[in-house]
N, C-alpha and C positions, 0 to 999 in steps of 0.2 A: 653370512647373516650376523649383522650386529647387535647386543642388546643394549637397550638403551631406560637407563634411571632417568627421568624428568625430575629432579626438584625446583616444587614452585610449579606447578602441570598446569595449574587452573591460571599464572599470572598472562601478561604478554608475551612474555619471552617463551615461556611452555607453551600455550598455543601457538607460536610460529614453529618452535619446533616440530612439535603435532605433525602441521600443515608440510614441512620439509619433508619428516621421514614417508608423510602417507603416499606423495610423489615418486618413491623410489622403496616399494613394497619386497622388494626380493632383495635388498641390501639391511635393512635396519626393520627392528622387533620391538618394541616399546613392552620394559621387563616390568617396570614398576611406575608408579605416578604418587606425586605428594603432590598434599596441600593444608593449609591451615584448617578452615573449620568451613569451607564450602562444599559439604559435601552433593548439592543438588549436581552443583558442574563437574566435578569431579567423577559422579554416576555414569553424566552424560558421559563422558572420556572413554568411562568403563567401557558401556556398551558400543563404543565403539572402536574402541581399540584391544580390548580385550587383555590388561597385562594382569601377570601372575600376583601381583600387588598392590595395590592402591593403599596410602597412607595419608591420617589424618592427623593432626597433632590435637587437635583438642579431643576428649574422649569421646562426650556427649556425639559430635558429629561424627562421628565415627560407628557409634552403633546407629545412628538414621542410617548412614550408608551401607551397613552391614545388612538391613533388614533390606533395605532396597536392590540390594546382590543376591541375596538369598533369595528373594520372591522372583527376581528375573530369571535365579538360576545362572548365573556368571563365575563365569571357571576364575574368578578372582578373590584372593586371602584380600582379608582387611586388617590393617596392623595400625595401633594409634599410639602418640605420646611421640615425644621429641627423641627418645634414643630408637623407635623405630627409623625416622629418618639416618638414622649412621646401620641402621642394617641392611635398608636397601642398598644406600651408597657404595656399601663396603661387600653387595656378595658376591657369591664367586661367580654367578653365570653371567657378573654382570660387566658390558665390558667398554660402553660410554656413561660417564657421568654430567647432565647436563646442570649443574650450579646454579638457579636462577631462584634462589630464595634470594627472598628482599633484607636487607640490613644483615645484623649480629646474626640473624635466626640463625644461617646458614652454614656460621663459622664452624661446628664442629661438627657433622654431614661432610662439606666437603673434605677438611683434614682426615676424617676416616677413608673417604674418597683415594687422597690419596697418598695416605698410608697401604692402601692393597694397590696403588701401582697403578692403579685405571686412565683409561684417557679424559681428563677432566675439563669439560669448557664453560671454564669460568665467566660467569655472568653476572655474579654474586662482588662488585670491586674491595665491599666490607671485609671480607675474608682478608685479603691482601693490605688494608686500610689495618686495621686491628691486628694482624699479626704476622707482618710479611714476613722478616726475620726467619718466625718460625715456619711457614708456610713453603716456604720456597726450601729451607732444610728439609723438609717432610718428601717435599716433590723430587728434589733429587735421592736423598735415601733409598727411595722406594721405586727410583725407577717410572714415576708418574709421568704422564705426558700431558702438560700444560699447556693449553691452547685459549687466548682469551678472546671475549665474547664480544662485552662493547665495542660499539662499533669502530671506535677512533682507535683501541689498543688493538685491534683486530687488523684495522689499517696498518699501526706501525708493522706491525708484525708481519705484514704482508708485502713491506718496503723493506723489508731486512733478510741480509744474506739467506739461500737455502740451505735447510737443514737447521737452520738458528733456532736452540731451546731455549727458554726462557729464563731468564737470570744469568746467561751469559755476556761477557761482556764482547761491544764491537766497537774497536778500537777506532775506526774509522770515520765513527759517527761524530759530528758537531754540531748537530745540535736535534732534538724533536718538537717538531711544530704540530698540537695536538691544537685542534680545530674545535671549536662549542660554536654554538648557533644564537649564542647570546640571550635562547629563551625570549618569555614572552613581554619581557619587562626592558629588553633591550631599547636605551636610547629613555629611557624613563628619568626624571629629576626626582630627588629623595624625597619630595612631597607626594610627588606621586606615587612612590614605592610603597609610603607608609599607609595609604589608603586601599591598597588591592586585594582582591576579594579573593579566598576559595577556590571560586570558581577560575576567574582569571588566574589564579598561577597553575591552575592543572591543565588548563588549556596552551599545549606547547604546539606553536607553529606549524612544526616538522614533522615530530614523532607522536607514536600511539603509546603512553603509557602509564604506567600505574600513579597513584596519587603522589606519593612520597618520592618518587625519581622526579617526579615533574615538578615538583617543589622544589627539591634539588638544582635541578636546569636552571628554575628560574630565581633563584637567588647567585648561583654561579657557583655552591655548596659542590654540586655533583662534578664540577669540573677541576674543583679541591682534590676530592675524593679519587679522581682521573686522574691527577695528579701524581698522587702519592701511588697507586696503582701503577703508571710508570715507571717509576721509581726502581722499584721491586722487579715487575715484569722482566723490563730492560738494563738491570743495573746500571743507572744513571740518577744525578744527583738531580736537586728542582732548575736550579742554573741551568742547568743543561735543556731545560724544558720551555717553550715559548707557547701561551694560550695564544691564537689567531681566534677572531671572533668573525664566524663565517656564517651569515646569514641562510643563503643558500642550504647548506647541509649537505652538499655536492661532493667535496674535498672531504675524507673523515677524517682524515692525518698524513702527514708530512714528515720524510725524515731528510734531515741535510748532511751530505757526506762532505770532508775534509776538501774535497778536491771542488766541492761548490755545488755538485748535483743534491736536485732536490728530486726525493719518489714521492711520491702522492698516488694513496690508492682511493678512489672515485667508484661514486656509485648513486643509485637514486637511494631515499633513506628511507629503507626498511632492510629490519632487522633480517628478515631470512638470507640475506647475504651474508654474514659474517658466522651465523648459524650454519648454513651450507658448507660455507668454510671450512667450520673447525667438524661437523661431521667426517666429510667426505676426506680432511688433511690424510695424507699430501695429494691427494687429488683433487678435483673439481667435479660436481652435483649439479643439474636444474635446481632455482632456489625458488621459482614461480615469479621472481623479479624480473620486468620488465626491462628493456635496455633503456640504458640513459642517453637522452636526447636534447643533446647541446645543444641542437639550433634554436630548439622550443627555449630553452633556457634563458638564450641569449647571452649573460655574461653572469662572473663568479664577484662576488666581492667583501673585503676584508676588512676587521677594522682593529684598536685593541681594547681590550677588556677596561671596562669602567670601572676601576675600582675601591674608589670613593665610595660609590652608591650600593658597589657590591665585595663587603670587604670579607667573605666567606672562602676565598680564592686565595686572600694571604693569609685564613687564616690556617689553612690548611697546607701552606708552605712553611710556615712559623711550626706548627705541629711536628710534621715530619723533622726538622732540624733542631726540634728538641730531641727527639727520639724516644728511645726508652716508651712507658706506658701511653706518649701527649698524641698520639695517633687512635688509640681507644677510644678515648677520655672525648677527645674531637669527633667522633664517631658515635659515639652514645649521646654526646651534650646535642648533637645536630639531631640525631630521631627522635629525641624525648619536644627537640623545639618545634622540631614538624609537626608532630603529631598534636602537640598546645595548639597548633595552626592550625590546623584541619580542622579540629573539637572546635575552634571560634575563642578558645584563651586565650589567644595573644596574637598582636597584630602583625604583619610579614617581618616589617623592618627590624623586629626583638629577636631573629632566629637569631641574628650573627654575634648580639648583644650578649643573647645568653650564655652561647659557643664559648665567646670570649671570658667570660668569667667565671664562666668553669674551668677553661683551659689555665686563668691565671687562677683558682684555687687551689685543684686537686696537683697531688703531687706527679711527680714525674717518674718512675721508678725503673727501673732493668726489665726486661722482660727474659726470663730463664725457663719460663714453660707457659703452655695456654691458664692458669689459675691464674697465673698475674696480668693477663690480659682479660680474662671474665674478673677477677675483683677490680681492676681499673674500669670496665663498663659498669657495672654497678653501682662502685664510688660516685663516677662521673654522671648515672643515671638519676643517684637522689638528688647531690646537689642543681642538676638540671632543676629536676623539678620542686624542687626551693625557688628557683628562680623566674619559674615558672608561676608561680602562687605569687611571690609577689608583685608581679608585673597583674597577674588575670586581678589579684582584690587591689588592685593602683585604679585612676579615672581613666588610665589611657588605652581601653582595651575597648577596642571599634567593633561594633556589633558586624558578624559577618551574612 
């Protein structure tokens, strides 16, 4: 019997976990659950899964849930504030860490994560985007077993040698074909980009997810971030990395070996597959996934990335090969332009605008411990939203 930490319980990726381990009750225990400041759903989790912890980061919601535990009578402690998230992470009975905090939140949760060595399945690409360098020293140090979540690193991962941990290198490899679905703006002209609503960029094709991934998708932001999360994973440079833009969502990734074989791990697109994965590693699990049905399908097809219309894909190539803090920086200036998005401040086409001129202000600096990566997210968080204010008080900010 496994214990299992959920950070993130209440998003997508926490409920498919949920759904995984409830399938296979005498293998996995669900230890603890986090979540921001939802505590109605997070209740519901409670009462049904019953873990020794439920954590809220804001305080306020955290004593609603505390009263609503108490009155039910639920064998569950409530813990709130953000360094309770690094104590579930890090405690001793606990012995899977599931990563699926959204952005920055989650960067220093999982590094506690695996600082105590735990098997961690990374969900969370920010973690590795902001601070791979360090992240990956952490993971081996300590002996952590890294297994990652998205579905296309999930794939590589799945296409490369056995026994392969991550951050090693395999000489054999020439190249990685990481596969996006091109989102929902695929095939769009920049007029058209610049008038999309809210609603159309959360609405993604393929996948079920939160608001800010799907923003991500569909600007080509998240396939940056995918990027550079290879990078790290795999020890391989961006050169070495080709985005295929696969409508379908069939294919999640491709690796091409020396000798010309290409692996492609396949599957229908949901998420409990690559979840089942990194549970059950090195075995295999029921994921409640359907089998995929080529005939229905009929045929797979490829194209390459626009990237004129979506230049959030170089820009987050340019980042990584500055090094040093420009992967932060690119990483805080992207959530602060999302989130202008979402609010209705500023129109789609300003994310990559804004990205950019943070990435060319803020400086570029060493990274020698996580402080120089939270003061480079912060730097790069105000100037964002400078830039943000000036674009929302401009004429050109499209009511959404």
């Amino acid at each position: 019997m496994l214990n299992v930490c959920i950070l993130g319980a209440t998003g997508s990726i926490g409920l498919n976990t949920l759904d995984v381990i409830q399938r296979h009750p005498s293998r996995y225990q669900v230890h603890s659950l986090t979540a921001f400041d939802k505590y109605q759903e997070l209740f519901a989790l409670c009462e049904r899964f019953q873990p020794r912890y439920a954590v809220l980061v804001d305080d306020s919601a955290a004593e609603q849930l505390a009263q609503k535990i108490k009155l039910a009578g639920l064998p569950v402690e409530v813990l709130s504030g953000v360094n309770a998230l690094e104590i579930v992470a890090a405690h001793k009975d606990v012995d899977v860490v599931m990563a699926a905090i959204v952005g920055a939140a989650g960067l220093q949760a999982n590094l506690s994560a695996a600082r105590e060595g735990k098997k961690v399945l990374l969900a969370n690409k920010e973690s590795l985007v902001m601070s791979g360098e360090l992240f990956m020293k952490e993971v081996e140090q300590h002996g952590a077993v890294l297994l990652p979540i998205d579905s296309e690193h999930n794939a590589i991962y799945q296409c490369l040698p056995m026994g392969y941990r991550c951050g090693d290198t395999v000489k054999d490899i020439r190249r990685i074909m990481l596969t996006a679905s091109g989102g929902p703006f695929r095939g769009y002209s920049s007029e058209q980009i610049a008038g999309v609503t809210v609603e159309q960029a959360c609405k993604h094709p393929n996948w079920s997810m939160g608001q800010k991934i799907s923003v991500d998708s569909a600007s080509l932001m998240n396939k940056g971030l995918e990027l550079i999360e290879a990078c790290w994973l795999f020890n391989v440079k961006p050169e070495q990395i080709d985005v295929h833009v696969h409508p379908e969502s069939i294919i999640h990734s491709m690796v091409e070996y020396q000798d010309g074989s290409v692996l492609a791990q396949m599957g229908n697109p949901d998420m409990r597959t690559p979840i089942a994965y990194g549970l059950a590693w090195p075995e295999r699990i029921d994921s409640g996934v359907p089998s995929l049905d080529l005939f229905a399908l009929g045929q797979l097809s490829f194209e390459r990335p626009a990237h004129a219309n979506f230049p959030c894909l170089g820009l987050a190539k340019s980042a990584f090969n500055l090094g040093g803090t420009a992967c932060a920086t690119l990483n805080a200036a992207n959530e602060v332009a999302v989130d202008a998005f979402l609010k209705g401040n500023i129109p789609f086409n300003k994310i990559p605008d804004i990205i950019s001129r943070v990435l060319g202000s803020a400086p570029v600096l060493p990274v020698a411990s996580i402080n120089d990566v939270t003061n480079a997210d912060q730097l790069a968080r105000l100037l964002a939203n400078e830039e943000v204010l000036k674009i929302s008080s401009s004429d050109h900010v499209r009511a959404v």
